[in-house]
N, C-alpha and C positions, 0 to 999 in steps of 0.2 A: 428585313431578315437577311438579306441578301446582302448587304452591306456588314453586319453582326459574323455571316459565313466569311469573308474576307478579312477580317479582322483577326480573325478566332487565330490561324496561322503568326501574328506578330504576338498575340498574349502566349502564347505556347513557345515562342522563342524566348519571351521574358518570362517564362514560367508561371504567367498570371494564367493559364488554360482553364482552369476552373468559373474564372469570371464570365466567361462567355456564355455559362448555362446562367445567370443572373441579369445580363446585360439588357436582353430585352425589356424585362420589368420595371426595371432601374430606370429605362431613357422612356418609358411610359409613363412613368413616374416623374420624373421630369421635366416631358411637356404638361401632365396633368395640372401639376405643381408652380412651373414655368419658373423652374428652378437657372438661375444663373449657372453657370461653369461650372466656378470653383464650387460650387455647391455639391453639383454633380460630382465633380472630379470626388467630394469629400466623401460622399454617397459610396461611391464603388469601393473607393479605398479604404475606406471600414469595412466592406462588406470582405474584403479578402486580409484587413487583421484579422477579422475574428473568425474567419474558415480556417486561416493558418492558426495560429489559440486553438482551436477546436481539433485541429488535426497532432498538433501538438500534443495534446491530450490524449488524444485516442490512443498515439503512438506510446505514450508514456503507459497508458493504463495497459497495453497488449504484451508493452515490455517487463511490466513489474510481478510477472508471473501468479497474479491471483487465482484461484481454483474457480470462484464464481465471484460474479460482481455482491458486493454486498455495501449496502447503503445504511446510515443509522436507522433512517425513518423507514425501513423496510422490516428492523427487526419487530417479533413479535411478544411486545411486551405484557402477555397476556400469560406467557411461558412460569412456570411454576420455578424460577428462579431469583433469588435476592443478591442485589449488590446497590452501591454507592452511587446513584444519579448525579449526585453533586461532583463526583472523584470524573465520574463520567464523563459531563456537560465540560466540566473544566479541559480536558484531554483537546475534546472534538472542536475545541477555542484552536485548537494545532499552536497555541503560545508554546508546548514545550517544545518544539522544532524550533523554534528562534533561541531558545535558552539554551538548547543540547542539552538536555532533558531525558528520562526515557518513561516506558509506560509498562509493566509488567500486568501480566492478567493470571490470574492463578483460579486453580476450585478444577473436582475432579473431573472425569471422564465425561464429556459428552453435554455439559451444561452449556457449550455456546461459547466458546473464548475465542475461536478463531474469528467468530462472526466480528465480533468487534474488531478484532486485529486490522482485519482485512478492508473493514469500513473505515477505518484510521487512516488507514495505505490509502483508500478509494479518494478518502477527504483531501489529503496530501497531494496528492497527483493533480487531483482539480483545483488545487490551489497553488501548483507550479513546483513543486518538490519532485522531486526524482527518488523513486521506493522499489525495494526489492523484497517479494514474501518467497521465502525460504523456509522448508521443512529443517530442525535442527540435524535431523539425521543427515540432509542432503545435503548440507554446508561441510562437515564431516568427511562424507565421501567426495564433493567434490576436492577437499582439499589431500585425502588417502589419492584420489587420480591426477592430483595436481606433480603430487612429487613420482610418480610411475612418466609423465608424460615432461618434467622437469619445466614446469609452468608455473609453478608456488606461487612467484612473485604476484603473475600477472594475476593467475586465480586470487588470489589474498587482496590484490586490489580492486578485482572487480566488489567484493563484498563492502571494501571502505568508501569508495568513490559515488556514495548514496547520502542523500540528507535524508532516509528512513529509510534503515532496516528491520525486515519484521521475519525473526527466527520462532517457528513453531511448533510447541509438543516438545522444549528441550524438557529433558529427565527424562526420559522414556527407560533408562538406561543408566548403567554408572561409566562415567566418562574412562577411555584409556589415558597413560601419560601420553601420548600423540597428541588427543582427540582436547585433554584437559589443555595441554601448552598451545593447541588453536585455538580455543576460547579464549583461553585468556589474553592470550595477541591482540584477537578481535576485541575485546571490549578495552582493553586498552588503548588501541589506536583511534578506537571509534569515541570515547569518553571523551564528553567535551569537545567534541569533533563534529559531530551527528548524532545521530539519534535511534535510541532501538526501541520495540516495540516486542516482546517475549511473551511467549504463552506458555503455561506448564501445568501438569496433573499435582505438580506437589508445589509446596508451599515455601516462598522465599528460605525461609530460614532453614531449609530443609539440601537445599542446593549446595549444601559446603559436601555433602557429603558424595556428591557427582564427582568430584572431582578425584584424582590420580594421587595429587599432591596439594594439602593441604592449607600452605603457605600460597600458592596461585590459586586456589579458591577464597581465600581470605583478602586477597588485595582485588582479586576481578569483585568478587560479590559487596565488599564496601564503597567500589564507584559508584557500580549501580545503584546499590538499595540506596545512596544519599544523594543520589540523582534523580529517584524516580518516582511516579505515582505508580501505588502497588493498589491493585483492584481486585478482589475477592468475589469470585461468583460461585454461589451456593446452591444447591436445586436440583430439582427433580431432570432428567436428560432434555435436553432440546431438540437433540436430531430426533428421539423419539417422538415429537409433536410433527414430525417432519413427515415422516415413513408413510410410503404409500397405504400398507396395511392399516394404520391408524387413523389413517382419512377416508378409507373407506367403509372403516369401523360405527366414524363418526357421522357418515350419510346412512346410518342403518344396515350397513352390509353384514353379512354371517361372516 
């Protein structure tokens, strides 16, 4: 151990500091094994690829501004909701992220669309992509504070410089011409670039009418819809199966 305290000081100089809380194990492991060297050497040196992959990860998943972690196998598919498994399973393949692709989720209020979204984004990031989940509205207003703080650029690019973007809840609303000529920026620069992942209360076809100006609703919405898997979820509310009220309903409570 004493020898392992002495050491800890040079991995901290080469930023291997982490290794030193595995080392002991590692060189027990070793003589148990009565592992050669380079074996060893190979030992340790995976052990700190895959802490740095791991931290990689974490650091990705803290940066992609998700509300909660959500996983596929977490949702619950007992929920009084219908959609497309097949449209689904294909998605969570993450192949449209290599094609630049995108995924839209539609169906009203409350059925569960962000859950997917967000498990999309979760999938993505644990398999090396770089993902941003953004509120529609909040994309919007960062760009209204972008041109008050004379940042446009910079802001406009933080939203491109993602292999998934996941904008959520757009339609809430009818788009300004400001609001409409940011959108359609973004999905232009982003088409065929990267990759969005969109959730709404209203239905594809229904999105021309968000728009300011009609002609920039027509050429943003023909990228997408011929770029994209469009998934429709139907059904009874999901956050309603969620509600503490409803769980305590469910154990017998008044």
């Amino acid at each position: 151990m004493t020898r392992i305290t002495e050491l800890t000081p040079l991995l901290k100089r080469l930023q291997l500091g982490p290794m030193a809380a595995t080392l002991p194990e590692r060189i027990a492991l070793a003589r148990r094994e009565q592992l050669d060297y380079a074996s060893f050497l190979e030992i340790i040196l995976s052990d700190e690829v895959n802490r740095r992959a791991q931290r990689r990860i974490e650091l990705r998943l803290q940066g992609a501004g998700f509300e909660e972690t959500c996983r596929l196998e977490d949702f619950d598919w007992s929920a009084s909701i219908t959609l497309d498994r097949r449209l689904l399973d294909a998605v969570f393949s993450l192949e449209f992220l290599d094609k630049h692709e995108h995924v839209l989720l539609v169906g009203p209020a409350g059925v569960g669309k962000s859950f997917p979204a967000q498990a999309l984004g979760y999938s993505a990031v644990r398999a090396g992509h770089t993902v941003r989940f953004s509120h529609a509205d909040d994309f919007f207003k960062a760009m209204a504070q972008a041109r008050v703080d004379n940042s446009v650029d910079r802001t406009f690019r933080s939203f491109l410089s993602l292999d998934l973007l996941i904008l959520d809840d757009l339609g809430l609303h009818r788009l300004t011409a400001q609001q409409s000529a940011d959108l359609y920026e973004l999905i232009l620069n982003r088409h065929r670039a990267s990759s969005f992942v969109i959730t709404s209360n209203r239905a594809v076809d229904e999105w021309l009418s968000l728009f300011d100006d009609p002609i920039l609703g027509n050429s943003a919405l023909d990228r997408l819809a011929n770029a994209s898997y469009q998934i429709v979820i139907e059904g009874a509310s999901y956050r309603e199966r969620l509600s503490p009220h409803r769980a305590l309903l469910g154990k017998g409570g008044d």
